[in-house]
N, C-alpha and C positions, 0 to 999 in steps of 0.2 A: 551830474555824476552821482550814480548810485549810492550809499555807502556800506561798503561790505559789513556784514553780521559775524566776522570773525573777533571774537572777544576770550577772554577768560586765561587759562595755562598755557601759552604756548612753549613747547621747545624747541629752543636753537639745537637743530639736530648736527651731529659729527659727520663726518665724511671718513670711513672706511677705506684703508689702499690695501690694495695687493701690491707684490711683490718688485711690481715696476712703475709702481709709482702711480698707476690709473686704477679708480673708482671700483671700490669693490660692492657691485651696485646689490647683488644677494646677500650681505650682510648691511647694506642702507639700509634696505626696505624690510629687511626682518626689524631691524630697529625702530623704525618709524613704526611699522606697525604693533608693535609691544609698547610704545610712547602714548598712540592711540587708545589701543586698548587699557592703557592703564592711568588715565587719568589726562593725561595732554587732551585740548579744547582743540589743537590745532600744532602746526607744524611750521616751522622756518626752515626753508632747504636756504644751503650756501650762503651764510652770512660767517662770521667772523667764528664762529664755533667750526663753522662744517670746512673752514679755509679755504675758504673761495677765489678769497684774492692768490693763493699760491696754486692754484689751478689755472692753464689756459680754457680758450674759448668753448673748446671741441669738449673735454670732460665737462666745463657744467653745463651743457648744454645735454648732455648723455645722462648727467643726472637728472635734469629738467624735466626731461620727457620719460626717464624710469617712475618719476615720482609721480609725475600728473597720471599716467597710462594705468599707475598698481594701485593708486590711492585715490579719495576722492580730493579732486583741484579744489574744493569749494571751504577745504580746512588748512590749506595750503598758502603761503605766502614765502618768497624766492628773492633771494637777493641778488639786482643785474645792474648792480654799479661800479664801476671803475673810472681810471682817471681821466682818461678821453671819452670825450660823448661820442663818439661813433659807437665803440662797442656798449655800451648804454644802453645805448639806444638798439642795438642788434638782441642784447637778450633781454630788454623790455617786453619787443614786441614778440620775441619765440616766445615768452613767458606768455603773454597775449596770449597768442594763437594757441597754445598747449592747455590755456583755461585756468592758468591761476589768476584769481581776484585782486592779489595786490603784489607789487614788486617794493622790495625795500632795497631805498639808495645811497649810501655813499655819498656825500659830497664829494667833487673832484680835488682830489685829496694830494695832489703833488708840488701844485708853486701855491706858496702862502706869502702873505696873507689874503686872505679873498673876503671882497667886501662884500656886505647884504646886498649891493646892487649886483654885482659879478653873479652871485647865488642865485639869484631870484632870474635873472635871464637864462639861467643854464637853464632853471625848470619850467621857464616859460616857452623855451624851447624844445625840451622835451614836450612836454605838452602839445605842443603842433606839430610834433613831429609825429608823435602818437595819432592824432584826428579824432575819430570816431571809435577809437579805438578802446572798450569798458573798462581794462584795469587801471587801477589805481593805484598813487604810488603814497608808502607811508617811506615818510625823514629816516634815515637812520644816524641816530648822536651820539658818535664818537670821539670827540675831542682828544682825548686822549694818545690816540694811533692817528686819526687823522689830521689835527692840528686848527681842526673846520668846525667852528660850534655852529648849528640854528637857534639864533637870537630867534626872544619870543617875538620878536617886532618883525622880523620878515617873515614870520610864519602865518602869521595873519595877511597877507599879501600876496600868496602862493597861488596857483591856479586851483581852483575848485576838483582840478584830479587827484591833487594831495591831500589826501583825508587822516592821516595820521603821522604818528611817530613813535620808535624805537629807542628810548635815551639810555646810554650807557654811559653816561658824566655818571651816574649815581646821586644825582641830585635831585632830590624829591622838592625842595621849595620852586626849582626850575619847571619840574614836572608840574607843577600845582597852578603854576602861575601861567603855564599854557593853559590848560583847562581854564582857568578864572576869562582868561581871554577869546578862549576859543572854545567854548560851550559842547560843540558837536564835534571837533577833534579828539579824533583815539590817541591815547597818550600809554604806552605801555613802558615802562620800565623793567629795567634787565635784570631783576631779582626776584624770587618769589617774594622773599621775607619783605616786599613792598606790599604783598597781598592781604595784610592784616588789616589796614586800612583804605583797601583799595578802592573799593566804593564808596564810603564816606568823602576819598579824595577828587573823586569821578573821574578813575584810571577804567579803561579800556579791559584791563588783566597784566601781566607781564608776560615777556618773552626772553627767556632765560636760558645759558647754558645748563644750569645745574639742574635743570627740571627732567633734563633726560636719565636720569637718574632719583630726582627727588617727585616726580611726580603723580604718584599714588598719596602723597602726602600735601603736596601743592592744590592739588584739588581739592580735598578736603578744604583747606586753608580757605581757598577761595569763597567756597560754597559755604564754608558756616561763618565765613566774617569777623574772624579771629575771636568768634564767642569762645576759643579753645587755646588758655593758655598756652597750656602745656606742647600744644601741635607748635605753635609760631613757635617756641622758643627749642623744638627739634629739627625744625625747617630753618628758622634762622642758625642751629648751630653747625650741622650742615655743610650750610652753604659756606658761613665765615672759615670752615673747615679748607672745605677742598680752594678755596676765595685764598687762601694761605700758599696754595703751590699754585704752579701753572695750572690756570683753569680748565684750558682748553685738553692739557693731559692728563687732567685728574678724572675729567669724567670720561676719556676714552679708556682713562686705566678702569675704572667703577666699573665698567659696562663691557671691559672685557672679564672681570671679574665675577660678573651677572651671566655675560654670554660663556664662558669657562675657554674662552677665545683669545689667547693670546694675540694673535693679530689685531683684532682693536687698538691697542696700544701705540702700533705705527703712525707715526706724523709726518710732513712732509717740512723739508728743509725751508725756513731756517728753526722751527720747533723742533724741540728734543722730547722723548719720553720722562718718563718721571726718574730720579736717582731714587737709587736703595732709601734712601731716608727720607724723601719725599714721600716716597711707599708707605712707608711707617708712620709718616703723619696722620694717614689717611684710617688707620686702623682700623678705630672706633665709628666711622663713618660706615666701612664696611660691615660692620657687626648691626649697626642700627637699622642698617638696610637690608640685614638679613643674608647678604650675598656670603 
């Protein structure tokens, strides 16, 4: 198994709805591509930002193939895990065929507790179910919503398709102590402000909500190696910022605020928009960013 060359700012990009509730795929793809252009290394369609799981089969698969068709697949990594391995495995392999380079997964997130053995045969089975098939799949670590951590001990045991991970415990010694073990394992954590020491840590880059918004600045970060106080401690304020409200409607509120696009804003049930005074947290964030 190959291992993909995608590293650096990724952002977990949002999912745009119209009015009924399905994919407003002309306001994705403007986004993504302003995210590109400005500083993102790369792109997460439909993970936990883009609300994936609150979508059926038929929309992310419509985004799937918006994304692959307008962008290039080769900056691209797609989240197609859910609780049953059938559907898994169904937008694994469309992910496949459509040419994105890595699918990020879910642990099968509904009866718990699941042991490292339970885990490890799910993705041993994916794995052959896949075959011959080039993409690869990085962990995605949520404990928190999913209730499923990847112990460093079964990650080292994984099929050779699995070439990384996505951690959002927010736990950087967890983070460190893979790498320590797993030398060629991409390890991305879900905050830019991880990016000050990221190579010294021998992180991958991060993959972050906030970066669809903070990412003219996230790159910087990246690329000077936090020789630049004063950036880390704009990028970490930031984020603890909008890290303060719902994450997920702060940056769609940001980004309608960028786009002058009130529709941004819409989230799909059981998220709510931001209240009046969540707004007003957000102030000074808007001002930094210039929107």
């Amino acid at each position: 198994m190959t291992n993909t060359q995608i590293e650096g700012v990724i952002a977990a990009v949002p999912t745009p709805f119209l009015e009924d509730g399905s994919p407003d795929i002309t306001a994705f793809l403007s986004h993504c591509k302003w995210a590109l252009a400005n500083g993102a290394d790369g792109l997460n369609v439909l993970g936990t930002t883009g609300e994936a799981n609150s979508q059926n089969v038929s929309a992310r698969k419509q985004m799937m193939k918006a994304a692959a068709e307008a962008l290039d697949p080769g900056v691209l990594m797609v989240g197609t895990g859910a609780p049953d391995f059938e559907t898994t495995l169904e937008l694994t392999r469309y992910a496949d065929e459509l040419g994105y380079p890595v699918a990020l997964i879910l642990p099968p997130y509904y009866y718990k507790p699941v042991p490292d053995s339970a885990l490890l045969k799910w993705f041993e089975a994916l794995d052959t179910a896949l075959g011959d098939a080039p993409i690869e799949i990085y962990l995605y670590n949520f404990p928190a919503l999913t209730g499923i951590p990847y112990s460093v001990d079964m990650i080292g045991k994984l099929p050779k398709r699995v070439t990384g991970i996505k951690d959002s415990s927010a736990d950087l010694p967890y983070c460190r102590e893979i790498v320590r073990q797993n030398p060629d394992f991409k390890v991305f954590p879900s905050s830019e402000t991880a990016l000050g020491t990221a190579r010294a840590d021998g992180f991958a880059g991060c993959i972050s909500a906030s970066v669809n918004v903070t990412a003219p600045l996230a790159a910087k970060l990246w690329r000077d190696e936090a020789k630049d106080a004063e950036l880390l401690k704009t990028v970490t304020s930031l984020r603890t910022t909008m890290a303060s409200v719902p994450l997920i409607a702060a940056v769609k509120y940001l980004i309608s605020r960028r786009e002058k696009d009130p529709n941004w804003e819409t989230l799909r049930l059981p998220l709510e928009p931001l209240t009046a005074q969540e707004k007003e947290i957000l102030g000074d964030s808007i001002k930094t960013l210039g929107y």
